[in-house]
C-alpha positions, -999 to +999 in steps of 0.1 A: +740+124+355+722+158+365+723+147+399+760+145+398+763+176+377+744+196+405+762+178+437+800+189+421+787+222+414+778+229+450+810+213+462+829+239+439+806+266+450+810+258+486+845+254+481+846+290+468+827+306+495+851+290+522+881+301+505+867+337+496+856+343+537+891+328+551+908+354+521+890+385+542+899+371+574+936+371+565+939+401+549+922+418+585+896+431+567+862+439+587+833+413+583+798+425+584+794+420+619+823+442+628+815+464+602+779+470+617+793+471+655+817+498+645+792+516+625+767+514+653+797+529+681+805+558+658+769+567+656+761+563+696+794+586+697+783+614+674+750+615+693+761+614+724+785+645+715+759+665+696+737+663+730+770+675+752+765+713+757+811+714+755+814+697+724+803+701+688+796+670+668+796+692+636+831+697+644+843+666+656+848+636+630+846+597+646+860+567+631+859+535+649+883+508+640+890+473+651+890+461+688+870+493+694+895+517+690+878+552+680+900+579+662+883+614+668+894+641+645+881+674+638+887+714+653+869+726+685+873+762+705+893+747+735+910+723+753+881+714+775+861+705+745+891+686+731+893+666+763+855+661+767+848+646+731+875+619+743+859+609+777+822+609+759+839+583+731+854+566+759+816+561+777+806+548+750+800+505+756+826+485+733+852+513+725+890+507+744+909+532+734+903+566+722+927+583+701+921+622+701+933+640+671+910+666+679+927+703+674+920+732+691+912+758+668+897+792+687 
């Protein structure tokens, strides 16, 4: 009788975790994987812009998104700077598209 107690409470439990994982996947939301690649793109972004001499990673926000899309956001001193924050994201391995919401600010 425990035996069977035990085997239909892993089934539900199972059951659960299926049906919890294919919930996140529907509603588009990131799984840890994604999450962690993203997070690791931003970060090889930011450094690679703090060691630019034309940018200024204090100044410059990065969020990457799904399918390796980075949004860059933020205020730099000119136009130059603008344009080189987006072709350092764009280096960066993994990231497609960059969209530059940078503003220039002097």
């Amino acid at each position: 009788m425990k035996t069977m107690k035990k085997s239909l409470f892993a089934l539900m439990l199972g059951t659960a975790v299926v049906l919890t994982a294919g919930c996140s996947v529907a509603n588009k939301q990131e799984t840890l994987g994604q999450y962690v690649d993203g997070t690791a793109v931003t970060a090889e972004i930011k450094a690679k812009l703090l060691n630019d001499p034309q940018t200024s990673a204090l100044n410059i926000n990065v969020k990457t998104m799904d399918g390796g899309v980075v949004q860059l956001s933020g205020f730099v001193k000119t136009e130059t700077a603008k344009q080189q924050a987006g072709d350092v994201a764009l280096s960066v391995k993994g990231v497609t598209r960059v969209i530059n919401d940078v503003i220039v600010s002097p």
